[in-house]
N, C-alpha and C positions, 0 to 999 in steps of 0.2 A: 151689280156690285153688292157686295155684301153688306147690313146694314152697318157694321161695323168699320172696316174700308169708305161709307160713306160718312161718317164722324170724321172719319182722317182727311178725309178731302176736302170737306167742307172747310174743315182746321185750319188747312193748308193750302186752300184757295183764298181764304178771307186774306190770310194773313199776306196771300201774293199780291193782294187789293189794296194794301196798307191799315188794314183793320188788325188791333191788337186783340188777340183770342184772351179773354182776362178767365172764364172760369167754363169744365163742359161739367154738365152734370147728370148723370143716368137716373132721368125719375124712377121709374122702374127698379130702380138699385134702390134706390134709399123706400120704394114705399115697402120692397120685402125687405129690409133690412130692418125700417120702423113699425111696418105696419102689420108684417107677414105677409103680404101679400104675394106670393109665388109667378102668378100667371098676369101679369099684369102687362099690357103690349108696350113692347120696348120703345122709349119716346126718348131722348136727349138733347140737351136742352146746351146751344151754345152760342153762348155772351161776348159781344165782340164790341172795342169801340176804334174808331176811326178818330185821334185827337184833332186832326185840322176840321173834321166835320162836326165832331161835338164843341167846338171851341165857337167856330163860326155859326150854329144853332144857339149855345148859349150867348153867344153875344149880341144876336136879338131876340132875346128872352130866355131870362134865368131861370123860367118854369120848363125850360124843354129838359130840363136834367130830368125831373121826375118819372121821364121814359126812360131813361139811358139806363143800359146800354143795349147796343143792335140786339136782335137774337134771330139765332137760325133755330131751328125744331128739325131733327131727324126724327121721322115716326115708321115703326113696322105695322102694317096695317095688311093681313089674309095674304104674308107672305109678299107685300110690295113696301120697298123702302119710298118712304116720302120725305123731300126736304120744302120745308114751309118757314116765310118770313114774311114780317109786317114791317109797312114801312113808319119808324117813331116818327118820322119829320113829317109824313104825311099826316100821319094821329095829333102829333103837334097841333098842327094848324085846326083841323078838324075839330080838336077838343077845347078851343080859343088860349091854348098856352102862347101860343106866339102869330103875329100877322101875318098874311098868305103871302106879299109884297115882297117883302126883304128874305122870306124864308123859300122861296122860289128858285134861286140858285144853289140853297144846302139840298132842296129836295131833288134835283136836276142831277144833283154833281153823286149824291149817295145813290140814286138811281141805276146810273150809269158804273157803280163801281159793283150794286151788288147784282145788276144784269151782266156784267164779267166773269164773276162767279155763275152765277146759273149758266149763263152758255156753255162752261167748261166741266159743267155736274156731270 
């Protein structure tokens, strides 16, 4: 799949998962746009949240906003498209924004929505 068809899918998987696609953005586009930079490897970058999972993350702790929102990463790398994501909820806890306890079922439930999307990359 073409690296560009894969922005589309990713788009359009998230948002089959109930994730709202809020913004995509072409690093690569804006550093030769800003910077000149020409050859710089096509990376984009897409912002996606999930309201019932941000809602039930910030409502056991109102530091987990300061991850938000998801993000996928399309990257072209020697001619192989990559899609790469971190999980905030797991970082969350990691980082002591919010207890492992209560946030055990946001990370379970986000888990299992964005291994839906991957199986269908």
């Amino acid at each position: 799949m073409s690296f560009e068809d894969t922005v589309k899918r990713v788009e359009a998987l998230s948002e089959e998962e109930g994730f709202t696609v809020l913004l995509i953005r072409a690093m690569h586009g804006m550093f030769k746009k800003k910077l000149g930079i020409d050859d710089y490897p096509k990376r984009t970058l897409i912002l996606a949240c999930s309201a019932d999972l941000a809602k039930k993350a910030m409502d056991v702790s109102a530091d987990m906003s300061l991850l938000m929102p998801c993000s996928f990463v399309v990257s072209e790398e020697d001619g192989k498209v990559i899609v790469s994501h971190s999980s905030i909820m797991k970082m969350g806890v990691e980082l002591g924004f919010a207890p492992e306890g209560p946030m055990k079922p946001v990370i379970e439930e986000t888990g299992e929505r964005v291994h839906k999307v991957w199986d269908r990359l």
